[in-house]
Steps between C-alpha positions, in 0.01 A plus 500: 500500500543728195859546586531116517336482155727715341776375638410134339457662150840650503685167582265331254627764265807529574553083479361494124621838346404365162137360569227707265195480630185545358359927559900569638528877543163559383229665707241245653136519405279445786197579366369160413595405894248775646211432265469147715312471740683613866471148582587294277832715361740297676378212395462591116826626521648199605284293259610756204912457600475146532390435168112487598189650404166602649251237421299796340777549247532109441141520405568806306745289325299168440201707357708672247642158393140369467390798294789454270422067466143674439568731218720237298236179558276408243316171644185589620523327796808563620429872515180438671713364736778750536209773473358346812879439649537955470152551704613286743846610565415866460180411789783410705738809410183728607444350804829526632521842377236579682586355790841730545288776464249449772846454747 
């Protein structure tokens, strides 16, 4: 299979001698990969080269943007709101955190 593999990546290569892709000839980091969880590294890997993120990151990412509508506001009642809006999304974050690590 291996064999097969390589044998793919040098006809790639050799078909597009002047594609430059992204990390060529540099040494690949794996460490991110084995600080999944064993079961779910295929899958995150596949998410992560596809263009997709673990829905613990996307939370991750929508907190941070409330935080940042939250420091500029100054209505009173819209930062109630988006005060309420962090709780609940980083409720969610926990939970799912916590969830991976009882697998």
């Amino acid at each position: 299979m291996r064999l097969a593999i390589e044998e793919l990546i040098q006809k790639w290569l050799a078909e597009n001698p002047n594609e430059r892709l992204p990390g060529a000839g540099e040494p690949l980091n794996l460490d991110e990969y084995f600080r999944w969880p064993e079961d779910l590294r295929l899958a995150y890997s596949l998410l992560k080269n596809s263009g997709h993120v673990p829905e613990e990151v996307e939370l991750l990412r929508e907190i941070g943007q409330l935080k940042q509508r939250l420091a500029e506001s100054t209505d009173e009642l819209t930062r109630s709101e988006l005060g309420r809006r962090v709780q609940e999304q980083e409720v969610a974050l926990n939970i799912r955190l916590e969830r991976n690590r009882r697998r």
